[in-house]
Residue, then its C-alpha position, 0 to 999 in steps of 0.5 A: x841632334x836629338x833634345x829631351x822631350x818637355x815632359x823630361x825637361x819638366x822633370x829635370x827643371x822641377x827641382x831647379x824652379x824650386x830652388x831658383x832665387x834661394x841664394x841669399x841676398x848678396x851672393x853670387x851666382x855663376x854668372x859673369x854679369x856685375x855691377x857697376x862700381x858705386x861711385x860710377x853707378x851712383x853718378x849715372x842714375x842721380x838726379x838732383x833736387x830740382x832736375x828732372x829724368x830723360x825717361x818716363x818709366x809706366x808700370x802695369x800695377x798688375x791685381x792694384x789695378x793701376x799703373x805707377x810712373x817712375x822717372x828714369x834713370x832715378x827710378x823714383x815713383x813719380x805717381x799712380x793713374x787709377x785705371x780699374x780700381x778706386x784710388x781714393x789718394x785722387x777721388x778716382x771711382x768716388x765722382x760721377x764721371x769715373x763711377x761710370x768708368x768703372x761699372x759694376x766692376x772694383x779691382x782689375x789685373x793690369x798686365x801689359x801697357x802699350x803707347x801709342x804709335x805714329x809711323x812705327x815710333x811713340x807719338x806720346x798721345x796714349x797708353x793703353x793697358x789689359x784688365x785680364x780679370x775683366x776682359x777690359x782694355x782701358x786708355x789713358x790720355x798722356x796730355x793729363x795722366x787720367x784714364x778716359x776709357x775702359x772698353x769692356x768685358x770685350x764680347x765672345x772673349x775671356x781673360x784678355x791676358x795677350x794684351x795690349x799690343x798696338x799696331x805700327x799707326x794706332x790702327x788698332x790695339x790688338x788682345x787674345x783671350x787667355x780663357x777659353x769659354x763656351x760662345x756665345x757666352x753666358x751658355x753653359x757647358x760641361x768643362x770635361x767637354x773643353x775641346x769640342x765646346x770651348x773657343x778662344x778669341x783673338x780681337x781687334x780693338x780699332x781706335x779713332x784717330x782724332x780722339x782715341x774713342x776704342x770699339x770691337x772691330x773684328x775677332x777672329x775664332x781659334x781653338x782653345x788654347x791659352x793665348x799668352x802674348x804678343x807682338x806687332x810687326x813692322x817693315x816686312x811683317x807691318x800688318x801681321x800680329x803674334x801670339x804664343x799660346x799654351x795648353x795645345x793639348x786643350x786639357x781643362x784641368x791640372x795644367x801643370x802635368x796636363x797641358x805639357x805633353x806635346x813637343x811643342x805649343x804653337x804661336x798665332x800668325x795673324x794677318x790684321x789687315x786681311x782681317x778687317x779686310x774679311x769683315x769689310x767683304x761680308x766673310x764675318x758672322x756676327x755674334x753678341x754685335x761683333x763680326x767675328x771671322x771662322x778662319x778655316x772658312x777666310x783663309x789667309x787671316x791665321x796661320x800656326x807656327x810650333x814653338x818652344x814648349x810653354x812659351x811666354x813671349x814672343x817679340x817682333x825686332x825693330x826692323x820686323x823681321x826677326x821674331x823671338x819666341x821663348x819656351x819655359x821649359x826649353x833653355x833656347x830661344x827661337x828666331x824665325x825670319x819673317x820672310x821665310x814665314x811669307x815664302x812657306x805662306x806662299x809656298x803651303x809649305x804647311x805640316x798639317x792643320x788644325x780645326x782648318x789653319x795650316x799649320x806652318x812647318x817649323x824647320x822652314x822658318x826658324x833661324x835658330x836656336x839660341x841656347x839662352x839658358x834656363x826659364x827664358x820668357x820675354x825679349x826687347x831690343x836695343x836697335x844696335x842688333x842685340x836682343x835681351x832675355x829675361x830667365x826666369x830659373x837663372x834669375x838673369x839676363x842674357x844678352x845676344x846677337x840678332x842675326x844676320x851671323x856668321x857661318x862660324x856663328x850658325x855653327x855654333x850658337x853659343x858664339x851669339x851669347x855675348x854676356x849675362x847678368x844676374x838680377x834679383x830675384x827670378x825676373x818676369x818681364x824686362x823692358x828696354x826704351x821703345x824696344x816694339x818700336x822701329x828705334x829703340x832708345x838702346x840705353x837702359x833695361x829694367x829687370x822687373x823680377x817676381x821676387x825681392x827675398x829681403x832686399x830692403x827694410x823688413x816691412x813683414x811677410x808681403x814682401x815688394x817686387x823689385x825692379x833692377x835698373x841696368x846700362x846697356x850701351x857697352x859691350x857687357x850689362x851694368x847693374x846701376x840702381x833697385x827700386x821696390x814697387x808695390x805688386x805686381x808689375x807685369x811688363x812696362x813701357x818707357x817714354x822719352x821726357x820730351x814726347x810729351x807735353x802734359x798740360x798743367x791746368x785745364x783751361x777756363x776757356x776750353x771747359x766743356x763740363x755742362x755744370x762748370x761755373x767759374x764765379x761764386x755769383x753762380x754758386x746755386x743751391x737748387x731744389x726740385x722734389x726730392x733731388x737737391x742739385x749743388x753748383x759749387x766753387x772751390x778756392x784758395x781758401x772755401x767752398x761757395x757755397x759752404x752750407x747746404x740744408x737737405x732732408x733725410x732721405x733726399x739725393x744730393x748731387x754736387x757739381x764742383x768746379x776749382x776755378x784755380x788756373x794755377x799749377x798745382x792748386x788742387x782741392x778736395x771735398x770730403x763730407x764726413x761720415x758719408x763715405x766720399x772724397x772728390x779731388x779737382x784738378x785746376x780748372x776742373x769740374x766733377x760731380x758727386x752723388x748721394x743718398x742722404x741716409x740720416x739727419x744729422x750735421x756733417x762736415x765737409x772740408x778740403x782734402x787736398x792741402x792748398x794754402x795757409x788757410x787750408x784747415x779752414x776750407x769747410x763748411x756743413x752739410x746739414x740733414x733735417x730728420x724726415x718729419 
């Protein structure tokens, strides 16, 4: 049977983009999805002063540049991790030590967290997210809730969007650029010669083992498409990685007409292992220090397979072997076998090629086609063989059955949608406990979605995303709980309580920090030319020492150390008008730097509430005038 085009589709689905999420808060669509009776919901989702949550809930916190935790099923907000932009609520990008994280760089867009794996399961020991402004990828250690590394601007590689996806052991994080660029970059070329001067790039970011420490391992050369995102696979398909793309028309301008003329875009079928295996061989040319491999020249390293036009996801089952991947304007859903992608491999059961990779022929591995509805984007799994689609256009979410199906099913596709929900609105990314690991949790699903239209106290024009907390361990979804959250989340990651253990202070005995002092008898105030070095203790209720004498025009440098061992007994340190604040942890030590500009006497004191002298943890900073 024959489908409009995604040129008609386009038309048609105009006028429905416009006005989707238009309903009023409160109405009703013709979806048969409700919500939970409020005595019911209310029972299943509180937790009691004092009682904790069985999940840990991270959100991306999209161009904040952050990540926000929430507990689950409370949908509390819990905290913030800085991670690309200064956050001055825990002295983030105002000390030493996170300066340098952060480079030249002050905001980041952070899209796609991932945790870290063991066997194909979270092990609780990172979560790694994208800076897709930047180029970056960072790492957050789970043990304290702190980011440690920010690798980047990646080399040969643009606006890492198609990030960050980990491998079954860790191995490695895998990114695809979604701009295109001339190579190597810092070369000008004219945008009008996109197709012939422009190469897209997808990476592998290998992790060490022991510490977490990231580096560029490989990258592999595509054309300029615009890689969008990705998933790894498992079981059959460990070894592999997916991406879907956009834009393979490779048009450089007005992409909303120009970068749908095709029927379909195509999908990245990357083998990893042959990669690192490729460079391991010699096979890889090195550009800007990193191995970069030419596919049409390592065959076996990338494959295209057609998909939905203008896709978004594309997500790998818990057993690996079912592939989904979502069209925006096409109302179905694609499922591919990943064994049949291996047998058309083996087979060169190949439609052609493009810049030298054989491009996969669609009819050979597809499943089916799952009439989803209108503006499916991303899928997650429950682990009991139901899959669950976030659309966009119909502001829902739809639930179907993964194969194997019946005869009858295959025959009618519509026998797989099992139920639909209504969120609030035109949801983006939705996300299900351990949905990219072998054992999804299966308990709840959180509908991220773009618009919240007055949902909530009337806070002006900008208005908060909201987030839509539904049950799905029955037969049809139940909506139980909405929480606000500030912009944007992208995609998330939730986290059993239990497979992490944080630490609650930073040990005396395992301080590694060379300028720590942990006794006021070794607070010292040293001099040498114009470089005035400060080694500071913080503690219930000053600062030792709690005056330093400097010149004007001297650089300061301040090592502080809170010698607290007791949970919770954070300190500050803010000198006014200086345009500083440090926040130490207990047991830890930071440095700050600065130029002292001007004479004068300035205060410092404790920013971080500590005890019933708090107030009167100060002391001065005083700055003789330049003679």
């Amino acid at each position: 049977m024959s489908r409009p085009g995604p040129a008609a589709l386009a038309a048609a689905l105009v006028p429905a983009l416009l006005l989707s999420g238009c309903n009023p808060p409160g109405a009703s669509s013709s979806s048969s999805g409700k919500s939970g009776a409020p005595g019911s919901a209310a029972a299943r989702t509180w937790v009691a002063p004092g009682e904790k949550d069985e999940y840990y809930l991270f959100y991306s916190g999209g161009h904040s540049g952050q990540v926000f935790v929430a507990g689950l099923p409370s949908m509390r907000h819990i905290s913030t991790i800085p991670v690309f932009s200064p956050y001055p609520g825990t002295g983030y990008g105002f000390d030493e030590e996170t300066k340098a994280l952060l480079g030249d760089y002050a905001w980041g867009d952070v899209h796609h967290p991932a945790l870290s794996q063991a066997d194909g399961l979270y092990d609780g020991r990172w979560l790694f997210v994208n800076d897709n402004a930047n180029n970056r990828v960072a790492r957050i250690d789970l043990r304290d809730f702190k980011t440690r590394q920010i690798l980047g601007p990646i080399p040969n590689s643009s606006g890492n969007h198609g990030s960050s996806f980990v491998t079954e052991n860790t191995e490695y994080v895998l990114v695809a650029s979604r701009f295109s660029v001339p190579l190597p970059k810092g070369r000008h070329a004219d945008p009008a010669d996109y197709e012939k001067e422009f190469n897209g790039m997808v990476s592998g970011i290998k992790v060490d083992p022991s510490d977490g420490t990231m580096s560029v391992g490989w990258q592999i050369l595509t054309p300029p498409f615009n890689w969008d995102l990705g998933s790894t696979g498992k079981g059959p398909s460990s070894g592999w990685a997916f991406w879907t793309s956009y834009n393979s028309e490779m048009a450089h301008e007005t992409l909303e007409a120009t970068s749908t003329q095709g029927d379909r875009d195509y999908a990245a079928v990357v083998n990893w292992r042959a990669a690192g295996q490729a460079v391991r061989d010699g096979l890889a040319t090195t550009l800007d220090g990193v191995p970069v491999i030419a596919p049409a020249k390592v065959p076996g390293v990338l494959y295209f397979l057609p998909v939905p036009k203008s896709p978004h996801g594309i997500d790998t089952d818990p057993s690996g072997r079912w592939i989904a991947a979502s069209g925006k304007l096409q109302p179905v859903v694609s499922v591919f076998d990943f064994e049949k992608i291996k047998a058309a491999i083996d087979r060169k059961d190949f439609t052609g090629e493009v810049r030298g990779v054989p491009v996969i022929r669609y009819e050979s591995v597809l499943e089916g086609e799952i009439p989803v509805g209108l503006g499916p984007l991303h899928t997650q799994y429950d682990g009991k063989g139901n899959a669950y689609t976030s659309l966009y256009i119909e502001s829902a979410v739809a639930k179907w059955k993964l194969p194997p199906w019946t005869a009858e099913e295959k025959a009618d596709l519509n026998k797989v949608i099992l139920d639909k929900i209504d969120v609030h609105y035109n949801i983006g990314h939705l996300v299900v406990g351990g949905s990219d690991t072998k054992e999804p949790y299966g308990k709840y699903l959180v509908a991220m979605n773009k618009l919240s239209k007055g949902r909530h106290l009337s806070v002006g024009p900008a208005q908060p995303e909201s987030s839509q907390l539904i049950d799905i361990t029955g037969e049809k979804m139940e909506m139980l709980y909405e929480a606000f959250t500030e912009p944007e989340p992208h995609f998330a990651q939730i986290l059993k309580a239990d497979a992490i253990k944080p630490i609650e202070v930073y040990p005396k005995a395992g301080s590694a920090h060379p300028h720590a002092i942990w006794d006021a008898k070794d607070a010292s105030i040293t001099r040498r030319g114009n470089t005035v070095e400060v080694k500071m203790v913080a503690i219930r209720s000053r600062f030792i020492p709690d005056r330093i004498d400097v010149n004007e025009g001297d650089e300061l440098v301040i090592h502080v150390t809170n010698v607290e061992q007791t949970t919770d007994m954070i300190h500050g340190l803010a000198i006014a008008e200086q345009n500083v604040n440090v926040i130490f942890d207990p047991g830890e030590t930071k440095t700050l730097r600065l130029k002292i500009k001007k004479p004068g006497v300035f205060p410092f004191y404790c920013t971080n509430f500590c005890s019933a002298l708090h107030q009167e943890m100060q002391g001065y900073l005083a700055v003789k005038p330049k003679s």
